[in-house]
C-alpha positions, 0 to 999 in steps of 0.5 A: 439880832434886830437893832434899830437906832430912832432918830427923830425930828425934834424942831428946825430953827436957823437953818438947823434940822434937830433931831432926838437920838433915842437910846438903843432898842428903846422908843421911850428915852433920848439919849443925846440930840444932833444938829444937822447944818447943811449950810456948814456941813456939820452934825453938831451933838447936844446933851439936851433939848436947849441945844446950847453947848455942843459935846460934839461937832463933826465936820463932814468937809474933813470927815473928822471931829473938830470937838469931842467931849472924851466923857461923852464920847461913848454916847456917839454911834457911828450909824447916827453919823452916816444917817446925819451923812445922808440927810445933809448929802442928800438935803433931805430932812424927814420926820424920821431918819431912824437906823433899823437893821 
């Protein structure tokens, strides 16, 4: 089965890449947005486009969550943080990091 994950470039602001996770299988609605800070190593996840209160932070230093909203939790898939992964490692920030696979 063909699976894809869009993973866009939303807006840049402070050092900050943010990026637009739309929901499974669907080019037409977000699901949650990721901050990626390469300074600080750190993939930070927002419920909306204000990107104020994180439901979310992995630390990539200690490849572990420092927060995590337990309601929330389920939102988060595992391929969008290898993609946040990648992008910070590799300090490359495309218009598009998407999973297709």
């Amino acid at each position: 089965m063909h699976c894809y994950i869009l993973i866009r470039k939303a807006s840049y602001k402070n050092k900050t890449h943010y990026y637009a996770v739309y929901k499974k299988d669907n080019e037409y609605e977000i699901s949650y947005y990721v901050g990626l800070e390469a300074d600080k190593a750190k993939i930070v996840f927002f419920e909306n486009q204000s990107f104020e209160r994180p439901f979310a932070i992995y630390d990539l230093k200690t490849d572990g969550f420092e927060k995590l909203d337990s309601s929330l939790k389920s939102l988060i898939d595992g391929r969008v943080i290898m993609k946040g992964l990648k992008a910070i490692h590799n300090n490359e920030f495309a218009e598009s990091i998407s999973w297709e696979g």
